[in-house]
C-alpha positions as CSV (number, residue, x, y, z in Angstrom):
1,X,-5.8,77.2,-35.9
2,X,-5.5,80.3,-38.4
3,X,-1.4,80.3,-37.9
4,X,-1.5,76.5,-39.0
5,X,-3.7,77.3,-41.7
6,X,-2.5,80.8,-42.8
7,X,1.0,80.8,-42.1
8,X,1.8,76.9,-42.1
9,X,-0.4,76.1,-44.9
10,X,-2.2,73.1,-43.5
11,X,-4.4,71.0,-45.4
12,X,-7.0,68.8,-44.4
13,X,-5.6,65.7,-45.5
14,X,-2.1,66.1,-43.5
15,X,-0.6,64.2,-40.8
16,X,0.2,66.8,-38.2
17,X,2.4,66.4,-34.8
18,X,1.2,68.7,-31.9
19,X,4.2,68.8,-29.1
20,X,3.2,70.1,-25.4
21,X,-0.4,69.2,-27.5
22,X,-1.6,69.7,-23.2
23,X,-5.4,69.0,-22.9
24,X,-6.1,69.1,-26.8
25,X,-7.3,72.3,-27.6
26,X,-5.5,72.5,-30.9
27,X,-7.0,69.1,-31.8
28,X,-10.8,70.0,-30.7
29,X,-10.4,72.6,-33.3
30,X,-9.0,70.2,-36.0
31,X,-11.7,67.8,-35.2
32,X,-14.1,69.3,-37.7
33,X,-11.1,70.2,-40.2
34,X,-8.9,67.0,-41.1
35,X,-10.8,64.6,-43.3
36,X,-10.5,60.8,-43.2
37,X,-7.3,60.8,-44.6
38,X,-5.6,63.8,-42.6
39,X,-3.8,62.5,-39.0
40,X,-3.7,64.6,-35.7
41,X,-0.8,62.7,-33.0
42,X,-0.4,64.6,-29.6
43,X,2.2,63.9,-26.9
44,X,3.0,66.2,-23.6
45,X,4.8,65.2,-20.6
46,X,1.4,65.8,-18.4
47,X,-0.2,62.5,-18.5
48,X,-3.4,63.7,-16.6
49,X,-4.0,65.8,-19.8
50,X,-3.6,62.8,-22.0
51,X,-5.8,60.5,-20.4
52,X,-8.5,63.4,-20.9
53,X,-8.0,63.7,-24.6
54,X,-7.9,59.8,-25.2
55,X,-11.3,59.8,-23.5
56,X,-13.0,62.9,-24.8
57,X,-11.7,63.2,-28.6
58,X,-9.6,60.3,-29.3
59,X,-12.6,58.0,-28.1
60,X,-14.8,59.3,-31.0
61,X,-12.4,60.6,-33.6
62,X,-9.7,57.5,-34.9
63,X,-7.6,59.4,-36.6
64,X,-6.8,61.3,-33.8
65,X,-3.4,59.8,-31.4
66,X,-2.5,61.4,-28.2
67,X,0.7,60.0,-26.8
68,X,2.8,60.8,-23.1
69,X,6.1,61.3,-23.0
70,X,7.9,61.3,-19.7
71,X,10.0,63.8,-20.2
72,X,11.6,65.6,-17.6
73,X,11.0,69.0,-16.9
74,X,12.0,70.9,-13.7
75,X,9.2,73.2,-13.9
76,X,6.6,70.6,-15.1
77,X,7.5,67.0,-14.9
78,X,10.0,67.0,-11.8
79,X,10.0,63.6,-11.8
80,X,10.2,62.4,-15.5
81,X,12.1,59.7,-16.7
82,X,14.0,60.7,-20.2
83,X,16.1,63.6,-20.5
84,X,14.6,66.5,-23.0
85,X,18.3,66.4,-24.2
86,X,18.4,63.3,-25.6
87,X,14.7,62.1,-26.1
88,X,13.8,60.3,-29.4
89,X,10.3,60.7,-30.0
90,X,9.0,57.6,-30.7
91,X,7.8,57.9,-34.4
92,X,9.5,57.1,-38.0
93,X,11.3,59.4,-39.7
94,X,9.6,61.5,-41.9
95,X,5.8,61.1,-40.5
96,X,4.8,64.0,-40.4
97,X,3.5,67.2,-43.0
98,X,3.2,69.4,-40.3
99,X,4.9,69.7,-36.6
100,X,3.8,72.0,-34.0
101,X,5.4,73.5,-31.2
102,X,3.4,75.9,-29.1
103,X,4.8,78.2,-26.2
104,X,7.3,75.0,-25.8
105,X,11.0,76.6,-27.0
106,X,9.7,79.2,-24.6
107,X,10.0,76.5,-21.3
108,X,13.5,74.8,-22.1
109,X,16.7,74.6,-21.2
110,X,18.8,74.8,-24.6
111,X,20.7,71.4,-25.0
112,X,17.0,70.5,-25.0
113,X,15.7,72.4,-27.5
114,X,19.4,71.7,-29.5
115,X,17.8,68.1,-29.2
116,X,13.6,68.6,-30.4
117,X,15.0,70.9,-33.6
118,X,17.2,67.9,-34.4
119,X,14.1,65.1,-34.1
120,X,12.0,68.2,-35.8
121,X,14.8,67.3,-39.0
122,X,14.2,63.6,-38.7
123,X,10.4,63.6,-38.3
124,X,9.7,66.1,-41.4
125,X,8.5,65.1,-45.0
126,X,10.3,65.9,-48.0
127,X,7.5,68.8,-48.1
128,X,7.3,69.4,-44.4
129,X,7.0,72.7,-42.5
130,X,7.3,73.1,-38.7
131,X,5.4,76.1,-37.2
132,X,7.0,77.1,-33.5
133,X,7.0,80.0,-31.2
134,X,9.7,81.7,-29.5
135,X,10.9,85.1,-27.0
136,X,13.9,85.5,-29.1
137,X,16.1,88.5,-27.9
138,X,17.6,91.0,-30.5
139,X,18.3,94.5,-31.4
140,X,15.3,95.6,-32.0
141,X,14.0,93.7,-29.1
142,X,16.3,95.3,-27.2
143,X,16.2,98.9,-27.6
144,X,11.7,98.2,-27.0
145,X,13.3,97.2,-23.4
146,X,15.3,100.2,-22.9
147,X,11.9,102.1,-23.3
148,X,10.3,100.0,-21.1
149,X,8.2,98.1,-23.4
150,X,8.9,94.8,-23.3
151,X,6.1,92.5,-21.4
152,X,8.7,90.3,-20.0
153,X,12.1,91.1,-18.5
154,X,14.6,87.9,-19.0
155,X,17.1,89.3,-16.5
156,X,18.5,86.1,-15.7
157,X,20.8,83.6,-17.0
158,X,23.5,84.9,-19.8
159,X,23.8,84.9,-24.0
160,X,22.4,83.0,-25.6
161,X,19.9,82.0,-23.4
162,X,17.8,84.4,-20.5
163,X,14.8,83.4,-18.2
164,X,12.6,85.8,-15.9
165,X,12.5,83.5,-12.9
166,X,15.8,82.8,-11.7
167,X,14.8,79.9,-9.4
168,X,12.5,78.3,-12.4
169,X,14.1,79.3,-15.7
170,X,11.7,77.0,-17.7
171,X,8.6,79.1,-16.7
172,X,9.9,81.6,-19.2
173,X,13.0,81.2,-21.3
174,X,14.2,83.4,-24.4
175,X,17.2,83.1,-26.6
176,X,18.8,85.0,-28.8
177,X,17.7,84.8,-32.5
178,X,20.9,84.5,-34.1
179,X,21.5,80.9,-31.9
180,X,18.6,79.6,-32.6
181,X,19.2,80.3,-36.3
182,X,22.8,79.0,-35.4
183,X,21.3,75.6,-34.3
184,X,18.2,75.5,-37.9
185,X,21.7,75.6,-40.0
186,X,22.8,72.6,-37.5
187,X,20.2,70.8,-38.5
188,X,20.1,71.9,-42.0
189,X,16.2,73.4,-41.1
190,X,16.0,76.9,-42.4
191,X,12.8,79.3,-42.2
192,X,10.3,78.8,-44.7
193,X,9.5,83.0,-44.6
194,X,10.6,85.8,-42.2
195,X,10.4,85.6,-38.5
196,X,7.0,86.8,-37.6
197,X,7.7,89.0,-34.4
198,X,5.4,89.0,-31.5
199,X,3.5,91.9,-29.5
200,X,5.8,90.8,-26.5
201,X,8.3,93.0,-26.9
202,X,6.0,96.0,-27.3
203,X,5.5,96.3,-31.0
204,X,2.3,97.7,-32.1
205,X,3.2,95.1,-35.2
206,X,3.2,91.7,-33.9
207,X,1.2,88.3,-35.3
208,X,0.7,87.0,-32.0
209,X,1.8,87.6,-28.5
210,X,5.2,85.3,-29.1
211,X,7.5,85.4,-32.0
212,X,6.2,83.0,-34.6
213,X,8.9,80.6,-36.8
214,X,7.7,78.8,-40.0
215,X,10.6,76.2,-40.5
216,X,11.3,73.7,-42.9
217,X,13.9,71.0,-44.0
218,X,17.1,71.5,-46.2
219,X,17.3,68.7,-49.1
């Protein structure tokens, strides 16, 4: 809630997108924040989690949409029927003020994520910033692993993309910062300010525990 506010700048009469939204907890902390006009729409591929927040917040708050998605996800929806690399999230294009992706990037395979940063482009206002975490993988990040600091080892897979599980690589994927970069100038998203590095990697510096990404649309 203080990263959407703080570092996304979120105002109380924005339409915001929460992907991987999961049992709501972002949106029970929005409750008493948007005001009649602002708009809070979740989707996540776990539909028990859905039918929980339509019946506890959605029931008493209208201007707040949760949505499932049946996404496939080895890891987390085995059984899903769209592909993450080629889903079209079923809203117009430029709906939304603010889009949110939390600990997502960091469970996909990357023609998937190639695909959610280009519906991120479609879906964002004129105006619109996207606030998403990552494990990106670096220099500096890399010499904090040589000295054994890093929380997480991503010793599998190969540039640009490395999980720690080699039998369920969306349990914990990173990717190297450059590529993802790469694939914002793709999509002619750039970052709205500097990458905010996370204490993952061992640095007595970091925001949050994942590296934190403020993007925003090219016109």
């Amino acid at each position: 809630m203080s990263y959407l506010r703080l570092v996304a700048g979120l105002k109380a009469n924005e339409t915001i997108l929460d992907i991987g939204c999961g049992c709501g907890l972002m949106a029970l902390f929005l409750r008493d924040f948007l005001d009649g006009s602002g708009r809070y729409v979740g989707v996540d591929l776990h539909r028990p989690s859905i039918r929980w927040c339509d019946s506890h917040i959605s029931y008493e708050h209208r201007n707040f949409q949760f949505q499932y998605i049946d996404v496939k996800s080895v890891a987390y929806n085995p059984q899903g029927k769209h592909s993450g690399e080629s889903f079209t999230f079923p809203f117009e294009s430029q709906s939304f003020d603010v889009i949110l992706l939390k600990s997502v990037f960091t469970h996909m395979r990357p023609k998937e994520v190639e695909n959610y940063l280009s519906e991120i482009a479609r879906l964002l206002k004129k105006d619109g910033r996207c606030l998403a975490t990552f494990f990106l993988l670096n220099k500096a990040q890399e010499q904090l692993a040589t000295a054994g600091r890093n929380m997480l080892n991503f010793s599998f897979g190969s540039t640009p993309w490395r999980y720690v599980y080699k039998h369920s690589p969306e349990s914990a994927s990173a990717y190297d910062e450059s590529y993802i970069l790469g694939l914002l100038e793709e999509q002619k998203l750039s970052l709205r300010s500097p990458v905010r590095y996370g204490t993952w990697t061992g640095r007595h510096d970091g925001l949050s525990f994942q590296d934190l990404l403020l993007i925003e649309k090219k016109w």
